[in-house]
C-alpha positions as CSV (number, residue, x, y, z in Angstrom):
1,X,14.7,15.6,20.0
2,X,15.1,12.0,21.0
3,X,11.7,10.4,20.6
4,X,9.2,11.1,17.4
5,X,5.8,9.5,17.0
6,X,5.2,9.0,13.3
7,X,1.8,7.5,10.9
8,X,1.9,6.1,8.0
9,X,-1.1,4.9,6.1
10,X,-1.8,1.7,3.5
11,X,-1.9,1.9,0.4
12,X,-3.6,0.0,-2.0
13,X,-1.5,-0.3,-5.6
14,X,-1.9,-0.8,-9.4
15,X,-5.9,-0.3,-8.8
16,X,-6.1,-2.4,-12.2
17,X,-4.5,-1.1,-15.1
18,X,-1.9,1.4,-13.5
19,X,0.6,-1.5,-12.7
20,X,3.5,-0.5,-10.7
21,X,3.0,3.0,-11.6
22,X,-0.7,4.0,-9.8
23,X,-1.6,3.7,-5.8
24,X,-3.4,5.7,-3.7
25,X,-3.3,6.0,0.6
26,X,-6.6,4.4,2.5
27,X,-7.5,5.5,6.3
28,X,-6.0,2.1,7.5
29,X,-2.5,3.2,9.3
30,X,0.6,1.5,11.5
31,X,2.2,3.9,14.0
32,X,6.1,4.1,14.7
33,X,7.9,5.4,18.0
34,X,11.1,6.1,17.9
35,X,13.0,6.9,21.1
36,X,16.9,6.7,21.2
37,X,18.7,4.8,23.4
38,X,22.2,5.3,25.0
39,X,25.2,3.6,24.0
40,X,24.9,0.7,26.7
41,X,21.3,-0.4,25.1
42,X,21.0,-2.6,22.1
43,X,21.6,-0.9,18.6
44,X,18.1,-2.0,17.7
45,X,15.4,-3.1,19.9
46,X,11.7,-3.7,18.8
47,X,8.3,-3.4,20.9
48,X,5.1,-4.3,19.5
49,X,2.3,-2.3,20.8
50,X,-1.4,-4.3,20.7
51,X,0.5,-6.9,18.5
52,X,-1.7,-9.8,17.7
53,X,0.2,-13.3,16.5
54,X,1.4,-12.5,12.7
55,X,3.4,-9.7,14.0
56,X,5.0,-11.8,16.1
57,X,7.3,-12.7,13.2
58,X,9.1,-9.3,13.4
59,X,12.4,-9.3,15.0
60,X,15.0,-6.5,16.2
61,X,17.8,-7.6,13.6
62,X,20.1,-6.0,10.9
63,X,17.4,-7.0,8.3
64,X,14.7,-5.4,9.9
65,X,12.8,-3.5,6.9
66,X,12.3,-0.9,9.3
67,X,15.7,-0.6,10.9
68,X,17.1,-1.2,7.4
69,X,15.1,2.4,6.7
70,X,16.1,4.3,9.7
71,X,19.7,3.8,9.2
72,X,20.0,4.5,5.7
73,X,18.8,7.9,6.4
74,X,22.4,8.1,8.8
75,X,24.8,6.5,5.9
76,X,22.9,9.1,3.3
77,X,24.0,12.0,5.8
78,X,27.5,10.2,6.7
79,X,26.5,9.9,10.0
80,X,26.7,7.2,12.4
81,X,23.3,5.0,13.2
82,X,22.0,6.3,16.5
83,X,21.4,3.0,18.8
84,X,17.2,3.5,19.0
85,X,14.5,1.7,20.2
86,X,11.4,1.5,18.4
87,X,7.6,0.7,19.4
88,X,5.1,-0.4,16.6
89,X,1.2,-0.3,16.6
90,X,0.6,-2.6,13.4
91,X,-3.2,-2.3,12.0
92,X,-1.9,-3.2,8.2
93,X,-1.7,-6.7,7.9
94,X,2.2,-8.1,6.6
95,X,1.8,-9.5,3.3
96,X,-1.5,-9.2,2.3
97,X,-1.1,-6.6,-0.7
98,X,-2.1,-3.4,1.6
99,X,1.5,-1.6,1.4
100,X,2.8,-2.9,5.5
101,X,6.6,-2.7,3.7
102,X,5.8,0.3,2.3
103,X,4.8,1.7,5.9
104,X,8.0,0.0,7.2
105,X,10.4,2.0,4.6
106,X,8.0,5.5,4.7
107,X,8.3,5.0,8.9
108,X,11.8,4.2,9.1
109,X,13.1,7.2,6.7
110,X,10.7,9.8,8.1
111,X,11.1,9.2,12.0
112,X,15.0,8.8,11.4
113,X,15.2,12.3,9.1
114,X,13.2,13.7,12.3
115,X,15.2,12.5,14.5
116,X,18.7,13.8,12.5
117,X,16.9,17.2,12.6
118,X,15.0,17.2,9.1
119,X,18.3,17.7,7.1
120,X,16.5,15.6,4.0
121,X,13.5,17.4,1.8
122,X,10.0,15.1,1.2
123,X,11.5,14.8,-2.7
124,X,14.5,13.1,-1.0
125,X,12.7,10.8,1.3
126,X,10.8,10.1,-1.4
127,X,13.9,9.1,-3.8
128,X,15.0,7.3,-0.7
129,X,12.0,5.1,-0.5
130,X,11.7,4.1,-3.9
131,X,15.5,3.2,-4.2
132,X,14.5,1.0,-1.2
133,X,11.0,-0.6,-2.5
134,X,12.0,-0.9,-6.1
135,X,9.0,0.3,-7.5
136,X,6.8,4.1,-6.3
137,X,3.1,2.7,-6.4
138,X,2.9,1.8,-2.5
139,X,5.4,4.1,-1.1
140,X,4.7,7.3,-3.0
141,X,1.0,7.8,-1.4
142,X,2.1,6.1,1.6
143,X,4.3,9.5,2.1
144,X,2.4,11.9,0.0
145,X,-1.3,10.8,0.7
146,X,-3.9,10.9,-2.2
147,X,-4.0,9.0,-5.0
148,X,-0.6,9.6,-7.1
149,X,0.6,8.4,-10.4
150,X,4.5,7.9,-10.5
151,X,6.3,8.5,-13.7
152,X,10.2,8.1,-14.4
153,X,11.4,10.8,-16.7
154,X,15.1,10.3,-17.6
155,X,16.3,10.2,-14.1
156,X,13.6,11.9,-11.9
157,X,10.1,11.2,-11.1
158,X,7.4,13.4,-12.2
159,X,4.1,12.8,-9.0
160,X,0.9,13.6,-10.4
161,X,-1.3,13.6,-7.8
162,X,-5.0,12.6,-8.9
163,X,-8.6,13.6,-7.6
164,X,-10.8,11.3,-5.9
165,X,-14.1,11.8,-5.8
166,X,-15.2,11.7,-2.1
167,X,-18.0,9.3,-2.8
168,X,-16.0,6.7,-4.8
169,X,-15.6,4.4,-1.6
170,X,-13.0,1.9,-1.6
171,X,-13.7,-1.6,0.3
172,X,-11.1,-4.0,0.8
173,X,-11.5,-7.5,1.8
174,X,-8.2,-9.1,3.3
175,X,-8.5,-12.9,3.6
176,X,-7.0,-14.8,6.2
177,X,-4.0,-16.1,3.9
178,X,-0.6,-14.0,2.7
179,X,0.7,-13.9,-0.6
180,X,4.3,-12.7,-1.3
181,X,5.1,-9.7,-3.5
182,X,7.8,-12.2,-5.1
183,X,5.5,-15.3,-5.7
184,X,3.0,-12.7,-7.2
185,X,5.9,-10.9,-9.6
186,X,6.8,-14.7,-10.9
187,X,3.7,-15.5,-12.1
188,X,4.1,-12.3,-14.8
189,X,5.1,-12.6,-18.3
190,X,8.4,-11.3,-19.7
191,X,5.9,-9.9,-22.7
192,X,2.6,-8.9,-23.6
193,X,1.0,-8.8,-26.9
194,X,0.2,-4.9,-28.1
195,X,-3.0,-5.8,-28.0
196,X,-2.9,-6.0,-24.5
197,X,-0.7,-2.8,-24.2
198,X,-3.3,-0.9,-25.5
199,X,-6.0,-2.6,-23.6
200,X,-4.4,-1.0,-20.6
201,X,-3.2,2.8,-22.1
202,X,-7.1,2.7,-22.8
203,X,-8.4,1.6,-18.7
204,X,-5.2,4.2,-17.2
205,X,-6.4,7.1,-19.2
206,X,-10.1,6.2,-18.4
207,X,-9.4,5.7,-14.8
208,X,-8.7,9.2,-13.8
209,X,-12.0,10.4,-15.0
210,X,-14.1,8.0,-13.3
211,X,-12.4,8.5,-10.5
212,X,-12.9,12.8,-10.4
213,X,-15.7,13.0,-11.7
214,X,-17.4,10.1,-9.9
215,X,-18.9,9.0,-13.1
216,X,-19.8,4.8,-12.9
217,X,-19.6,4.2,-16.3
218,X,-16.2,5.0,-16.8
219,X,-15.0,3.2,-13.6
220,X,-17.2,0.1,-14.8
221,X,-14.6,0.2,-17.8
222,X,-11.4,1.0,-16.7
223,X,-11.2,-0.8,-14.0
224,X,-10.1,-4.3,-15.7
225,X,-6.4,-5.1,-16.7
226,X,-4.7,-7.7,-18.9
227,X,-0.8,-6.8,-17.5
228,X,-1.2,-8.6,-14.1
229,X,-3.9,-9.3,-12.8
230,X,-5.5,-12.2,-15.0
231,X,-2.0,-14.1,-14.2
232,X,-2.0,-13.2,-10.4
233,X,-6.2,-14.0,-9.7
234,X,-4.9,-17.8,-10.0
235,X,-3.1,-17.3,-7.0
236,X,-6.1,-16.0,-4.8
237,X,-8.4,-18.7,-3.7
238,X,-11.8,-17.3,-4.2
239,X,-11.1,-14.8,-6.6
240,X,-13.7,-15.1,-8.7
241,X,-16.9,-15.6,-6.4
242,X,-16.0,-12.5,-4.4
243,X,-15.4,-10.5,-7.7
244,X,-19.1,-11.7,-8.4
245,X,-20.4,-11.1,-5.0
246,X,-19.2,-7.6,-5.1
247,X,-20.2,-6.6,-8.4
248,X,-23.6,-8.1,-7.5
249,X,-24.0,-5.9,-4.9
250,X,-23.3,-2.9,-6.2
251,X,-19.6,-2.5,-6.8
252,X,-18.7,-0.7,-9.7
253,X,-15.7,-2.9,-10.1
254,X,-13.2,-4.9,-8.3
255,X,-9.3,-5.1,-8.4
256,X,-6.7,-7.1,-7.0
257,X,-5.2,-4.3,-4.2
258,X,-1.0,-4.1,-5.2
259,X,0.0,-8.1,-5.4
260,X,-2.8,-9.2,-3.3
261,X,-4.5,-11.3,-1.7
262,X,-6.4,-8.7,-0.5
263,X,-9.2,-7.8,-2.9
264,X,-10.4,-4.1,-3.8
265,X,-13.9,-2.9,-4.7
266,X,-15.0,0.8,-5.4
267,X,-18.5,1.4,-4.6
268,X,-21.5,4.7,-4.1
269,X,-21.7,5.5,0.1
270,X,-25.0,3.8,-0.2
271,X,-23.2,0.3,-1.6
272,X,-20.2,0.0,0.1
273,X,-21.5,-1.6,2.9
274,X,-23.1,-4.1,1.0
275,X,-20.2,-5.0,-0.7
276,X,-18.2,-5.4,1.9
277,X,-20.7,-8.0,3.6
278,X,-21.3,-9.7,0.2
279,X,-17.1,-10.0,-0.5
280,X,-16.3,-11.6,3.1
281,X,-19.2,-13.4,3.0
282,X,-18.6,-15.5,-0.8
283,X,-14.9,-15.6,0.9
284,X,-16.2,-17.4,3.9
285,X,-18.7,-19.6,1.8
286,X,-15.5,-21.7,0.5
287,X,-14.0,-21.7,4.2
288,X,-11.9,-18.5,4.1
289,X,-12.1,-16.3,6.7
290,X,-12.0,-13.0,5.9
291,X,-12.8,-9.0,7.2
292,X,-13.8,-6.6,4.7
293,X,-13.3,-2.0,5.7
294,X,-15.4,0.5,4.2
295,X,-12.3,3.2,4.1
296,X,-11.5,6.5,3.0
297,X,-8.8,7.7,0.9
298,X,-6.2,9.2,3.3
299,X,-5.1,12.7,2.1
300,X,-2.5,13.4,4.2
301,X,-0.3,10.5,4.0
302,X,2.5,10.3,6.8
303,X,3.0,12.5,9.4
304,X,4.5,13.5,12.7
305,X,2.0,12.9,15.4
């Protein structure tokens, strides 16, 4: 095999109270090509397929997230990198709290362990992944699909998959601004009062619930935090009018999607499309543009197209 086609969805982490811990995939998705190239062609060259001006910023180097990927999957199985060029259809925005380096690390591990002949099992892609992103809440769904709850036991990681209930919608509304994972992280407190610890235990084991069973009263409650996301709404112009604007029309809550900016509500079929209207339009009554998506939860997660 020398060329693989691989899909890899967003994801939108923490979804309130399941910091670092809790994300789950949306129908929102960047494609990677991988062909390999002969000895004569660069070790690394980069195409961007209907590439609009942020991804512009992407370059075929070393420190490519997505190259960095590919060729750890070679040094895992003490092989040599492959030289490889690699085409990329980018519909997740960089930067904006929807999971894009998560796609980058999923991509890059999954088409190179295709590519080497599928030496390495999902579990170690997925050990892989989270070596490489630090933390599992983006990059666990990103490969498994679903919404999953990632939990370190000793020295493994336990996946517990969660049910969504198919009409809990999810809307996200990405403004027109980035916000880096790192300024977002350094706005956190080293501590938190146990109060606040057990404001949170309370909303996670809530959550689940809500989320199965559909039921608005328990998503009303648990979704709200006090770990990250009253310290991290400071950072998102707007915050609080589109929270408002959301919940106003219908939302049964709304949550900062991973580190943001992008903003997540969870709504009835009937409502999310109101939502979505009302959230980019209170972002673009203080003069920031803004598109909202009525999405689905992707079940599937990557694959092989």
């Amino acid at each position: 095999m020398t060329s693989i086609h691989v899909q890899v969805p967003a994801t939108t982490a923490n979804i309130g109270a399941g910091f670092d811990c809790l994300g789950a995939a949306l129908s929102l998705h960047n494609q990677f090509q991988f062909r390999l190239a002969g000895e004569r062609e660069p070790f690394f060259s980069l195409e961007l397929v209907g590439a609009d001006v942020e991804t512009q910023k992407l370059e075929a180097t070393a420190d490519n997230l997505l190259y960095r990927a590919f060729a750890k999957v070679f040094a895992s199985l003490g092989q040599p990198v492959p030289h490889v060029n690699i085409a990329i259809d980018l519909k997740v925005p960089l930067s904006r709290g929807l999971g894009s380096s998560a796609t980058a690390i999923v991509g890059g591990l999954v088409g190179a362990n295709a590519l080497a002949g599928s030496p390495l099992s999902q579990q170690e892609i997925m050990n892989l992944a989270i070596e490489m992103e630090g933390h599992p809440d983006n990059v666990v769904p990103a490969l498994l699909g679903g919404c999953q709850l990632s939990v370190k036991h000793q020295q493994d990681w336990v996946i517990c998959p969660w049910v969504w209930h198919k009409n809990v919608v999810p809307v996200v509304a990405i403004p027109d601004f980035e916000l880096s994972t790192e300024e977002a992280r350094a706005v956190l407190p080293q501590q938190y009062a146990r109060a606040q610890a057990i404001f949170n235990a309370s909303r996670l084991g809530l959550l689940p619930h809500g989320l199965a069973q559909n039921n608005p009263e328990y998503l009303t409650a648990a979704l709200d935090d006090q770990i990250h996301q009253p310290y991290r709404k400071n950072l998102i112009k707007g915050y609080d009018p589109v929270q408002q604007a959301a919940i106003a029309a219908g939302a049964y809550g709304m949550v900062i999607s991973g580190a943001g900016p992008t903003l997540l509500a969870l709504a009835s079929p009937e409502n999310a499309p109101k939502v979505a209207t009302a959230m980019q339009t209170a972002w673009e009554a203080i003069g920031v543009k803004a598109i909202a998506h009525v999405l689905d939860i992707d079940q599937r997660g990557t694959v092989i197209l």
